[in-house]
Residue, then its C-alpha position, 0 to 999 in steps of 0.5 A: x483489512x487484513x488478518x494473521x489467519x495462521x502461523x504462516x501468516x495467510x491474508x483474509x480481506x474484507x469484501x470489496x466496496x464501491x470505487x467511490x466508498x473505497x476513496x473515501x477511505x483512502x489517504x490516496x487514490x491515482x493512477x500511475x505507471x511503475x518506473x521502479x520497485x525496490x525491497x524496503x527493511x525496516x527495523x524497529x525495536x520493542x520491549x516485552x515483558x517476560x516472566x517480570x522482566x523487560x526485554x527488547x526485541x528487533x523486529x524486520x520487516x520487509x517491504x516492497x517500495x513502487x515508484x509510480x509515474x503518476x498520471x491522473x490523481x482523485x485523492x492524496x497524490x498531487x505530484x507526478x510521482x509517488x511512492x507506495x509500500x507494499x508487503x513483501x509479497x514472499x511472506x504471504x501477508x497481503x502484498x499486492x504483486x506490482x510489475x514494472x512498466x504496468x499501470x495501475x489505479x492505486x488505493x493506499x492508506x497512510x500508516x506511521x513507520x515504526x521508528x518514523x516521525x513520517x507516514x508512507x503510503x501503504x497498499x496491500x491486495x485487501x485494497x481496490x489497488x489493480x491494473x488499469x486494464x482490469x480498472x475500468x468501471x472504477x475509473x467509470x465511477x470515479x470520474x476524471x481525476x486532477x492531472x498532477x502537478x510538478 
């Protein structure tokens, strides 16, 4: 979960749960090698009210987009590739910080983007999301997982 603590949007997360708890919740959870990142904006529009009168506003914003060669998959992730949202890491909000050609064991939930009738993946740092590397018991407590089909 993450939190606008302050006007500059700083991000507070929830402590976090098991590897087994955190796939429960999660839309998808594999293992997978970056091979692009890309920045993603996405407008969407809103009408407010002010002093009686209805406006609209257009709203930005900007997001990281990960393609991952996936490897291994427990959950959400059936084929050998997958896309992940992620907030873009310069506005402070909970944005994890992928690196090309890194491995990582990726936690997302799936959320509706405004303006879609499609969900994408999202992960954020208030996630298990890390590199492999530093991954090792949750890869121990999670077991082996399905090898990706086509």
């Amino acid at each position: 979960m993450c939190v606008a603590a302050t006007p500059a949007l700083a991000c507070s997360c929830a402590p976090f749960t098991t590897a087994k708890a955190a796939l429960k919740k999660a839309d998808a959870v594999f293992v997978g090698k970056v091979v692009d990142i890309s920045v993603l904006d996405i407008y969407s529009k809103i009408k407010i009210n002010d002093s009686g009168k209805t406006k609209t506003m257009i709203l930005n914003a900007r997001y990281y987009k990960v393609k991952f060669a996936v490897s291994q998959s427990w959950k959400g992730a059936p084929r050998r590739t997958a896309s992940v949202l992620t907030n873009y890491s310069g506005s402070a909000a909970c944005g994890y910080s992928f690196a090309k050609a890194k491995t990582y064991i990726v936690y997302a939930h799936a959320s509706l983007r405004p303006g879609s009738k499609y969900k994408d993946l999202y992960t954020s740092i208030c996630e298990r999301t890390a590199n492999v590397l530093d991954a090792k018991k949750d890869l121990i407590e999670l077991g082996k997982g399905k090898v990706p089909r086509v």
